[in-house]
N, C-alpha and C positions, 0 to 999 in steps of 0.2 A: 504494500500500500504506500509506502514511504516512498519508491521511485516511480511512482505513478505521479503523485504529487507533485518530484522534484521535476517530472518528465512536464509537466501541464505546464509548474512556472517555466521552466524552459521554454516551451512553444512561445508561453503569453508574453516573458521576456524578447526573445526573439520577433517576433511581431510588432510590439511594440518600438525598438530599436530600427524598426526598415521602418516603420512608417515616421519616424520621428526621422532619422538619418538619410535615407536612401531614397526618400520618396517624398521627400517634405516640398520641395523646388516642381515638382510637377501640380498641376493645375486640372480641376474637372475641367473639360471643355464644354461654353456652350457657343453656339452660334455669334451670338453679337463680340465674344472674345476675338472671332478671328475677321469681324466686318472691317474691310479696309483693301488696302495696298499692302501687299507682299513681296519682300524681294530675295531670292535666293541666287549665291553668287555664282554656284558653281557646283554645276549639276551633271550628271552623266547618265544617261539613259540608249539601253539596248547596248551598251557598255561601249557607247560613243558620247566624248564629252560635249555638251549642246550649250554649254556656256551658262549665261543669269539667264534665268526665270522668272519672271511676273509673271503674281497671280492676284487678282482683285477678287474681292469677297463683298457681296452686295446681296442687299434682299431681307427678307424674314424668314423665318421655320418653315413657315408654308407656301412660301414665293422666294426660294434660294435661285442665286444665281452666283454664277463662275466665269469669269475669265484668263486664258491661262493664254502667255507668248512666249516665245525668245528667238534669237539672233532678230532681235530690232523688228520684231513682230512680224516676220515671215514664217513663222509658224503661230499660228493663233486659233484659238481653238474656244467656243463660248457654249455652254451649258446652263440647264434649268433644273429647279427637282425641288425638292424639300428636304428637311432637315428631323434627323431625330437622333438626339443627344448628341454626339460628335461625329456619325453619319450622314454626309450628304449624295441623296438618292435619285437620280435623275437620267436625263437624255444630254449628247452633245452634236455638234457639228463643230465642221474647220471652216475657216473663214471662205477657202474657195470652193467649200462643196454644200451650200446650205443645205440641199435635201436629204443628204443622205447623214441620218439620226443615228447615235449609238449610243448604248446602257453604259450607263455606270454608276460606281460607289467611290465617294473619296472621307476616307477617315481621316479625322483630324483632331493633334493633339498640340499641347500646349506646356512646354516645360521653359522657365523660367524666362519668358518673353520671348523664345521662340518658337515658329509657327511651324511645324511639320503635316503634309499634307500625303496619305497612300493613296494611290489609282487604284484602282481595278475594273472589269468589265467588257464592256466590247471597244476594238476599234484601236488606233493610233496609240490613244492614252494608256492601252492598259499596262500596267505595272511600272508606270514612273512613280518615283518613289521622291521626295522632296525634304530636305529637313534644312535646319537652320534659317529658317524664312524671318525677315526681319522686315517691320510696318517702313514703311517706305516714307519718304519725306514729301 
């Protein structure tokens, strides 16, 4: 019974220690934390470097919007969806193909002011992967 005990404060210590230590600097995310201009400086995707990144975050929960570019906005790319808790759920197009729509999911997270954004889904976007996003001036 005695290292049952000692085994439980163990865990509860433990636990307590990552959330206070190891996890304190990250942030719930919700939607209006990431409204804005984002900038990330230097990105690599399909394991070619694609340079900075903008991404604008615009909208509400239920009328999310995204726009994402780089090399000087020859690739750009704008999306619609909604939002639920730090999933935003939606459709996109590229700037020179309006009709043709593709799914997606971008999770988004938030640790010590900066803005990390995952793809997933159909289409060009999927699996760009974004971190160290900094609000833009």
């Amino acid at each position: 019974m005695e290292k049952r005990k000692t085994l439980i404060a163990l865990v509860v210590a433990t636990f307590l220690a990552a959330s206070l230590l190891g996890c304190g600097n990250i942030s719930q995310f919700s939607y209006s934390d990431g409204l804005g201009e984002w900038d990330f400086p230097s990105v690599t995707f399909n394991s070619s470097p694609i340079g900075a990144v903008h991404l604008s975050v615009m909208g509400t929960d239920s009328a999310a919007m995204l726009d994402i570019s780089w090399n000087s906005g020859s690739s750009f790319y704008m999306g619609d969806g909604t939002v639920s808790g730090n999933k935003f759920t939606g459709t996109y197009c590229s700037n020179s193909d309006l009709a043709t729509r593709y799914n997606f999911t971008v999770t988004f997270s938030l640790s010590s002011g900066k803005l990390k954004a995952s793809f997933s889904g159909d289409g060009p976007l999927d699996g760009l992967a974004l971190a160290n996003g900094v609000k833009a001036p």
